[in-house]
C-alpha positions as CSV (number, residue, x, y, z in Angstrom):
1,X,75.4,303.2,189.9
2,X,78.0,300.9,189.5
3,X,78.7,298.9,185.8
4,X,80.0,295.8,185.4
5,X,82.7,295.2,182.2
6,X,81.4,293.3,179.3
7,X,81.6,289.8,179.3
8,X,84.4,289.0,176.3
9,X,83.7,288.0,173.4
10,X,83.7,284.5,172.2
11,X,86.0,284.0,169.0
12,X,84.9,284.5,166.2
13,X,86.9,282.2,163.7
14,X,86.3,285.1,161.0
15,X,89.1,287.4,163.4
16,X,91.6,284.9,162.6
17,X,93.7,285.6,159.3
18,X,93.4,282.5,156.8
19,X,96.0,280.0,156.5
20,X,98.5,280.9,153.7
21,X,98.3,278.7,150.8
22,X,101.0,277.2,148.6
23,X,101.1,276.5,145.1
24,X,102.0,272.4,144.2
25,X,105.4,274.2,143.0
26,X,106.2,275.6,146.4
27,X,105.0,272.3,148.0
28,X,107.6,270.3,145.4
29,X,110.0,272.5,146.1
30,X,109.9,272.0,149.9
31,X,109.7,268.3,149.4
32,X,112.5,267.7,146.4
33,X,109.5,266.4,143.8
34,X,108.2,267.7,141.0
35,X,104.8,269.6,140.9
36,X,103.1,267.3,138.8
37,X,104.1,264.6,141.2
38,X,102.1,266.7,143.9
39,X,99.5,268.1,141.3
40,X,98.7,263.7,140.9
41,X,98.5,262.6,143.9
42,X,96.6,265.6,145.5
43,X,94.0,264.6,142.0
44,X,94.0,261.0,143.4
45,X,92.8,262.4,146.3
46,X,96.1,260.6,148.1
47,X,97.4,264.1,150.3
48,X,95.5,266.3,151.7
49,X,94.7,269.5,149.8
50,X,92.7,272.4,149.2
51,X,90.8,272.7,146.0
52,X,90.2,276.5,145.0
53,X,88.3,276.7,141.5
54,X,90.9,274.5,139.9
55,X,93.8,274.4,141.1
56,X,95.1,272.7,144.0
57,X,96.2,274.5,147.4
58,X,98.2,273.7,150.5
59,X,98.2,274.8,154.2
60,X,101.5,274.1,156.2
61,X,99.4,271.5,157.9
62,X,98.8,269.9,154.7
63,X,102.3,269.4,154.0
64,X,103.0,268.5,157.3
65,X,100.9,265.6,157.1
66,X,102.4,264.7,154.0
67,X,105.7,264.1,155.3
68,X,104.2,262.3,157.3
69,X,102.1,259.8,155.5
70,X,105.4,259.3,153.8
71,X,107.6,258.9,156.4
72,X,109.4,255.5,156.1
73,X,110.1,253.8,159.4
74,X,112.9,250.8,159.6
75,X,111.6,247.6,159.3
76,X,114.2,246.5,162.5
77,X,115.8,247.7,165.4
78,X,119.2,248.9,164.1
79,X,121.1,246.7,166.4
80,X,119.6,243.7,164.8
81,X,119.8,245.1,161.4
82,X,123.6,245.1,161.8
83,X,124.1,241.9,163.1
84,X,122.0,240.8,159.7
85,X,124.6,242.2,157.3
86,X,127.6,241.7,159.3
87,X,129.8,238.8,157.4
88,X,129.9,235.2,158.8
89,X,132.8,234.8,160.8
90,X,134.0,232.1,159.3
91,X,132.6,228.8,157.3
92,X,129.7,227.1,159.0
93,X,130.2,223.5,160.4
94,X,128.1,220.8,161.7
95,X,129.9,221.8,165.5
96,X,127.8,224.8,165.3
97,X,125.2,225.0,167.9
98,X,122.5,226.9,165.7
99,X,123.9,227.2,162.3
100,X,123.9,230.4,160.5
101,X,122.9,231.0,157.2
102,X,123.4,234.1,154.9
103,X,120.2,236.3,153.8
104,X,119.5,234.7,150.5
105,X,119.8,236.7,147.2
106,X,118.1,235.3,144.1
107,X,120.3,235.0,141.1
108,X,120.7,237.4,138.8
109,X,119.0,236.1,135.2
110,X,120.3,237.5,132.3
111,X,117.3,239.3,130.0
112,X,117.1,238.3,126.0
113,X,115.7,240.9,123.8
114,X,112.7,239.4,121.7
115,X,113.3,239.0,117.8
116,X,111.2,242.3,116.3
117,X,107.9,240.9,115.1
118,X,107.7,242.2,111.7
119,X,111.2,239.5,111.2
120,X,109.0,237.0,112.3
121,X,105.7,237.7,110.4
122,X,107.0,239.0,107.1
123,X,110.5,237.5,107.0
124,X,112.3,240.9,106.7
125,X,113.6,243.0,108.8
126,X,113.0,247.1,108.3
């Protein structure tokens, strides 16, 4: 009599040792924040987290995907960019075929402080 082998066995998700999980502090640390900056947003529900009893946990796929969400892309190619910033050759004239303008900057305003309130309610200063 001849046996076959077993068929394997499917796995079993329970085989697998669970993700580690990092405290906010080792997630701040990792991404040059402080933990309460991590501990608020993961509250605001605005990165991904784990939640066990109280306190907030993180896979390395977590934090992965937080890099991501906050990855900032450039709003131009770069070779554009620096044609934007370099300076104008020389002064624009009339000759021009397409005139070129600077980017425009608003002016700088100058902030006034307010006179205290209790100067202008009571006369007096304290």
């Amino acid at each position: 009599m001849h046996r076959s082998t077993p068929a394997p066995v499917p796995h079993r998700p329970s085989d697998a040792p669970p993700p580690r999980l990092y405290r906010p502090e080792e997630i701040a640390d990792t991404l040059g924040c402080s933990a309460w900056w991590v501990k608020d947003r993961a509250r605001r529900r605005l990165i991904p987290h784990t939640r066990v009893g109280r306190a907030y946990r993180f896979t390395a796929e977590h934090l992965a995907e937080i890099i991501r969400l906050y990855e900032e892309r450039p709003a131009q190619p770069a070779q554009r960019a620096a044609r934007v910033t370099e300076p104008l050759p020389g002064p624009v004239t009339q000759t021009d075929s397409a005139p070129r303008r600077l980017p425009a900057v608003a002016p700088a305003t100058r902030l006034r402080a307010r006179p205290p309130r209790r100067q202008q309610q009571y006369g007096t200063v304290a």
